[in-house]
FIDO-344127 format. One record per atom (N, C-alpha, C): x, y, z; residue in one letter; atom name. Coordinates in Angstrom, 1 decimal. Layout:
# residues N
ATOM,c1,c2,c3,seba,vexnu
ATOM,X,Y,Z,A,CA
...
This chain:
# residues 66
ATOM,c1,c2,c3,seba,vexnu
ATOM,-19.5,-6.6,47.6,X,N
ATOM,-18.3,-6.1,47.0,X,CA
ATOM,-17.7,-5.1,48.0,X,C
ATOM,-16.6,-5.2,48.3,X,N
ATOM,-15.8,-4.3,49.0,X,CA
ATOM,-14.6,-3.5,48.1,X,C
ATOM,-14.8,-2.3,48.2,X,N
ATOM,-14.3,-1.4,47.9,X,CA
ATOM,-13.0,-0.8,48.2,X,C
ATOM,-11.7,0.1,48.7,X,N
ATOM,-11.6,0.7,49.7,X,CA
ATOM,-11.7,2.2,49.6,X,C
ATOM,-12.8,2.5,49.3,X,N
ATOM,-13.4,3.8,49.2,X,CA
ATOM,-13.8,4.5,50.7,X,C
ATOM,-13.5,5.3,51.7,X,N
ATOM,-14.6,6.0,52.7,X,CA
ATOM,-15.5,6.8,52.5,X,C
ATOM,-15.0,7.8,51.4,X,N
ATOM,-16.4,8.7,51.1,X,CA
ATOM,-16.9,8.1,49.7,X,C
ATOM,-17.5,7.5,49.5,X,N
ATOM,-18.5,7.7,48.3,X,CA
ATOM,-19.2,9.2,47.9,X,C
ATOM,-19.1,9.1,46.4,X,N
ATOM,-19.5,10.4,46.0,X,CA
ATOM,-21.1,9.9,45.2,X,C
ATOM,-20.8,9.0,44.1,X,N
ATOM,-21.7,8.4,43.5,X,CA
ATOM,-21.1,7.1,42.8,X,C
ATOM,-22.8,6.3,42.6,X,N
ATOM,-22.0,5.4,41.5,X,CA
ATOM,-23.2,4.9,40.5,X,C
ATOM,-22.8,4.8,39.5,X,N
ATOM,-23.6,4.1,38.1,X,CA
ATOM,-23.1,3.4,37.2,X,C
ATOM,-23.9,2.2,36.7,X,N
ATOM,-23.8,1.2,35.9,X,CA
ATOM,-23.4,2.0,34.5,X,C
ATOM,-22.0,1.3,33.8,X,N
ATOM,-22.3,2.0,32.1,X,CA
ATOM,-21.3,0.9,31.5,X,C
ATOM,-20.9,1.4,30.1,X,N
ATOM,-20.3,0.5,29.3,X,CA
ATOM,-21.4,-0.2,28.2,X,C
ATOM,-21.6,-1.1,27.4,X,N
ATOM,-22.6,-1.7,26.3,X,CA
ATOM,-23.4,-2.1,26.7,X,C
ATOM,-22.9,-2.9,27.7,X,N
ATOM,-24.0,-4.1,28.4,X,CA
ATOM,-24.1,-3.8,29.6,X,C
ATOM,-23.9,-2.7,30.0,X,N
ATOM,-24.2,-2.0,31.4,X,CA
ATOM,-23.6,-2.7,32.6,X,C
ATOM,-22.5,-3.3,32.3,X,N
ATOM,-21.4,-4.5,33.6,X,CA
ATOM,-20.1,-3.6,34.0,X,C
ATOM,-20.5,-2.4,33.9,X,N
ATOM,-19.1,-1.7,34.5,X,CA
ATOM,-19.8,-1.2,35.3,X,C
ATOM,-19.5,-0.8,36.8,X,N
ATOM,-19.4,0.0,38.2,X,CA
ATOM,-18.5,1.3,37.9,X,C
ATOM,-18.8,2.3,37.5,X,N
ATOM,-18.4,3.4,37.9,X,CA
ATOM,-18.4,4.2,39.2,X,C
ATOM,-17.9,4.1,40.0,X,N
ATOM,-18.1,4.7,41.5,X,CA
ATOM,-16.4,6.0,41.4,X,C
ATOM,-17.3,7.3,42.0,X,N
ATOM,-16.4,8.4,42.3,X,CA
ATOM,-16.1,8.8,44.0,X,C
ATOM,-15.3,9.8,44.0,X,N
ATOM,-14.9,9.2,45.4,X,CA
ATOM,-14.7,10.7,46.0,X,C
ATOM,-14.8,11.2,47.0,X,N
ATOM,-14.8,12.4,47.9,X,CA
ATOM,-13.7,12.9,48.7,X,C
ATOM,-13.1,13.7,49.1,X,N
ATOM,-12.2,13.7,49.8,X,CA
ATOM,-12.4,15.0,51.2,X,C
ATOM,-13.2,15.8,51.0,X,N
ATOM,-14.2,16.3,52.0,X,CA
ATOM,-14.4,15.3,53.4,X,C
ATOM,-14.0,16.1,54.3,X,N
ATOM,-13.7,15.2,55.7,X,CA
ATOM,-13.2,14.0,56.2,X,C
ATOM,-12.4,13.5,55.6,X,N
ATOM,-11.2,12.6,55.4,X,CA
ATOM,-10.6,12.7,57.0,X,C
ATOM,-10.0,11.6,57.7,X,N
ATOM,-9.3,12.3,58.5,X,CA
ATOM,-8.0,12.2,58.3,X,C
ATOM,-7.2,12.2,59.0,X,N
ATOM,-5.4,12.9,59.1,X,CA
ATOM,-4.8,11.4,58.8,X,C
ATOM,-5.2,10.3,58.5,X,N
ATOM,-4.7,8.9,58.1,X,CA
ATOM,-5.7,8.6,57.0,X,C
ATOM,-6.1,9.9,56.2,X,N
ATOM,-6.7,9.5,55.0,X,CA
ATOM,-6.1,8.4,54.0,X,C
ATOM,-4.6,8.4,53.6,X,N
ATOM,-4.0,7.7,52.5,X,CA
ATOM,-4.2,6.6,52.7,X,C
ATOM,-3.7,6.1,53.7,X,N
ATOM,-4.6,4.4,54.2,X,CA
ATOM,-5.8,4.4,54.5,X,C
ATOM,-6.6,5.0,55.0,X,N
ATOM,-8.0,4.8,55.2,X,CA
ATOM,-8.6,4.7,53.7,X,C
ATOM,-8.5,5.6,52.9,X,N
ATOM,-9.2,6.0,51.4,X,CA
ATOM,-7.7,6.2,50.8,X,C
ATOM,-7.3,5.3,49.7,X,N
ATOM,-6.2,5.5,49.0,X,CA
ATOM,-6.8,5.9,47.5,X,C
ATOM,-7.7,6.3,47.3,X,N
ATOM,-8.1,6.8,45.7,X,CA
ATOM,-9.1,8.1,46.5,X,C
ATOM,-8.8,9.4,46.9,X,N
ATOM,-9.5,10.1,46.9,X,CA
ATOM,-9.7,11.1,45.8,X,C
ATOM,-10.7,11.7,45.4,X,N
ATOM,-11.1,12.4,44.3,X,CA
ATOM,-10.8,11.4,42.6,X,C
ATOM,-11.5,10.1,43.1,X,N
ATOM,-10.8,9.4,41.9,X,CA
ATOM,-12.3,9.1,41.2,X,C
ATOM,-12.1,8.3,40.3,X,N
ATOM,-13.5,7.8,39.1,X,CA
ATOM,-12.6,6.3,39.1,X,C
ATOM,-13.4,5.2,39.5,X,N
ATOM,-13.0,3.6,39.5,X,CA
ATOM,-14.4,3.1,38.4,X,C
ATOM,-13.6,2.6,38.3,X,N
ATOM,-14.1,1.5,37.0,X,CA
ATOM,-13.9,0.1,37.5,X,C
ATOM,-15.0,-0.7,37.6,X,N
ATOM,-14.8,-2.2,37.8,X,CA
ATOM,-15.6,-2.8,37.3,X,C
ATOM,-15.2,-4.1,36.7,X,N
ATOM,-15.9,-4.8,36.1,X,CA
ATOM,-16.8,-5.8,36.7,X,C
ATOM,-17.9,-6.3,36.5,X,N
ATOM,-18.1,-7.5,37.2,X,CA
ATOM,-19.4,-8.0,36.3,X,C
ATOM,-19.8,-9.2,36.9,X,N
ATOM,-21.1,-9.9,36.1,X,CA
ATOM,-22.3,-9.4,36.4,X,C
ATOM,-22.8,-8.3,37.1,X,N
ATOM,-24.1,-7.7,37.2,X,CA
ATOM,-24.3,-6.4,36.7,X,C
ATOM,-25.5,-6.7,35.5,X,N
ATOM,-26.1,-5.8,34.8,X,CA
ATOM,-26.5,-4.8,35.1,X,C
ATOM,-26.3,-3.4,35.5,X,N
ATOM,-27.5,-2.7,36.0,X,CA
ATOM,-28.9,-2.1,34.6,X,C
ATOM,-29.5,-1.5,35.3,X,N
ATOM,-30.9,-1.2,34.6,X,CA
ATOM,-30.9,0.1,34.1,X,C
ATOM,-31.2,0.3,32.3,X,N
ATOM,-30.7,1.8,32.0,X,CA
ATOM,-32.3,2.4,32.6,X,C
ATOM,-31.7,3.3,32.5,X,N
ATOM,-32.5,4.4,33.2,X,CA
ATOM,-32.6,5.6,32.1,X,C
ATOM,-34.0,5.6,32.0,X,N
ATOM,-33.9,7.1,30.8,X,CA
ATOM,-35.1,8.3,32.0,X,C
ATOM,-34.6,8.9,32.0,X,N
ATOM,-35.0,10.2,32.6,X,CA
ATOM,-36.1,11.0,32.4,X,C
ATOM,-37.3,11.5,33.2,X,N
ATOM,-38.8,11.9,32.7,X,CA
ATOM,-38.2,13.2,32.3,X,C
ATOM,-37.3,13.7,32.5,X,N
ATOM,-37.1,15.1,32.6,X,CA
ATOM,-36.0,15.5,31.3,X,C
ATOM,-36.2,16.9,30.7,X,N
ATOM,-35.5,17.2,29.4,X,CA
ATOM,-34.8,18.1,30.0,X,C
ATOM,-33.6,18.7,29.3,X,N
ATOM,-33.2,19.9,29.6,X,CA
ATOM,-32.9,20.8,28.0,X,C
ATOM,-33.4,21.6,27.7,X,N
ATOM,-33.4,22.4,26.9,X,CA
ATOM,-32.3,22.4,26.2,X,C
ATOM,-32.0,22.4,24.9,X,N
ATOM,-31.1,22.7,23.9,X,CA
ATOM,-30.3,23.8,24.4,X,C
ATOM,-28.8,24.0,23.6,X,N
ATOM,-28.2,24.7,23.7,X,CA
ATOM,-28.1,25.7,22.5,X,C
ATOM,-28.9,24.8,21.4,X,N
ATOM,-28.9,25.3,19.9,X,CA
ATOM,-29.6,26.5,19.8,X,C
């Protein structure tokens, strides 16, 4: 899958059936023809497609707020 993202920030699987790509995007060291190089910087993309990813539940807690 091609993107036209340069910096990648992160990305993870979400939605019901876990087929949405959420990928975020960076804008830190870009250079001076950033808008064409990276035209979505500091953005949140959402794309659909036919592969599931895998939920992931975390060993680790973080303590209540309550």
């Amino acid at each position: 899958m091609r993107i036209p993202i340069q910096r990648l920030s992160k990305r993870a699987f979400g939605g019901a059936d876990l087929k949405i790509i959420y990928i975020t995007s960076i804008s830190d060291g870009l250079v001076e023809d950033a808008p064409r190089a990276q035209p979505f910087p500091r953005h949140l993309l959402a794309i659909s497609n036919d592969i599931q990813g895998l939920l992931f539940r975390s060993a680790y807690s973080f303590p209540s707020s309550e």
